[in-house]
C-alpha positions in Angstrom: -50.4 125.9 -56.3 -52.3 123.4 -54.2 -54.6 121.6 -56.1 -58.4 120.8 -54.8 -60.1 117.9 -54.8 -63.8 118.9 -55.6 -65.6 116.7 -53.6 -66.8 119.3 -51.5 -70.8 118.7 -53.0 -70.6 115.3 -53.4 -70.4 115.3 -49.5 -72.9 117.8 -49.1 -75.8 116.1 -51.4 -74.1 112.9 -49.2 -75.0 114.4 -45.9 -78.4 115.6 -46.8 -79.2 111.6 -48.4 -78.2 110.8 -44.7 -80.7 113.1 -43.0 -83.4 112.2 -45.6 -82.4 108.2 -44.5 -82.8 109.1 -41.0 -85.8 111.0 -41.5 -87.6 108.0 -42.8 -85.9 105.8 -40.9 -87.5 107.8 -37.6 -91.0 107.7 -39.2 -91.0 104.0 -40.6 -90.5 103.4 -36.3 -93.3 105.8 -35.1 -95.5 104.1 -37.7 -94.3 100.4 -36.7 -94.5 101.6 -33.0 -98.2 103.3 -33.8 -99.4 99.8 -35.6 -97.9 97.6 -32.8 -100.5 99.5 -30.2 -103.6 99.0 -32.4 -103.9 102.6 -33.5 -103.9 102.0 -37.4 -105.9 98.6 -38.5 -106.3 99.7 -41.8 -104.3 96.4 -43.8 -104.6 98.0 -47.3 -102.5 101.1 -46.0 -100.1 99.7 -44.0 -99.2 97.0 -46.9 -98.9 99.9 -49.2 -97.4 102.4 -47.1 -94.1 100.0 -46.7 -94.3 98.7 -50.3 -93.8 102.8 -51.3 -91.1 103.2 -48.3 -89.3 100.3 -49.1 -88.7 101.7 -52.7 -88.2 104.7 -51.2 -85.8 103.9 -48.7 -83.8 101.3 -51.6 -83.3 104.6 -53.7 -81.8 106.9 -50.9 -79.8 104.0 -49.6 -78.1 102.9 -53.0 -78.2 107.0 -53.9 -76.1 107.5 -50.8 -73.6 104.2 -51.5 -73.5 106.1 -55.1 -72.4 109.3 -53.9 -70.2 107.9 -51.6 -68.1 105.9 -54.5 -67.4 109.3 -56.4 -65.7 111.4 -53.8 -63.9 108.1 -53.5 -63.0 107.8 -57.0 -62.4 111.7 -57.5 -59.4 111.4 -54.1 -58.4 108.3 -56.1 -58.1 110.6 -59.6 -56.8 113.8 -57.7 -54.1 111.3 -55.5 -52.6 110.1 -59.0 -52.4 113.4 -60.7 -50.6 114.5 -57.8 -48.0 111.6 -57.5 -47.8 112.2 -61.4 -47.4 116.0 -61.2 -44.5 115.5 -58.4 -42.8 112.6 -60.2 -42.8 115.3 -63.6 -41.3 118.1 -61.0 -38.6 115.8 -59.9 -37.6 114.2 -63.6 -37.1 117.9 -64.6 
């Protein structure tokens, strides 16, 4: 029986930490672009719009790295098994 390595929603919550980075990623430019031409001159919201986004943005970004490292571990854990599974097959 072939075993699975369930990393299947690690990768999904993965992918959808990469469209949130993107997301804000996309808006942090429309509002640096929107700034740049003189449109918002407010100083008190632009200091603490990118205090918030930066936070923001540090959690997805180390949330992503995070879920990255356990589907890494979990192929690592499910690679050993296996060698240890075959190596038990061929001693008996």
């Amino acid at each position: 029986k072939k075993r699975d390595a369930h990393s299947g929603l690690y990768l999904f919550v993965s992918r959808i930490t990469l469209m949130i980075k993107l997301s804000v990623f996309t808006i942090e430019c429309t509002l640096l672009l929107t700034i740049l031409t003189g449109s918002i001159n407010n100083r008190m919201f632009i200091n603490v719009y990118y205090i918030l986004d930066d936070q923001y943005l540090l959690v997805v970004i180390i949330s992503s790295d995070w879920l990255s490292d356990c589907v890494a571990i979990e192929r690592t854990v499910h690679a050993v098994k296996s060698i240890n599974l075959r190596n038990q097959i061929v001693d008996n």
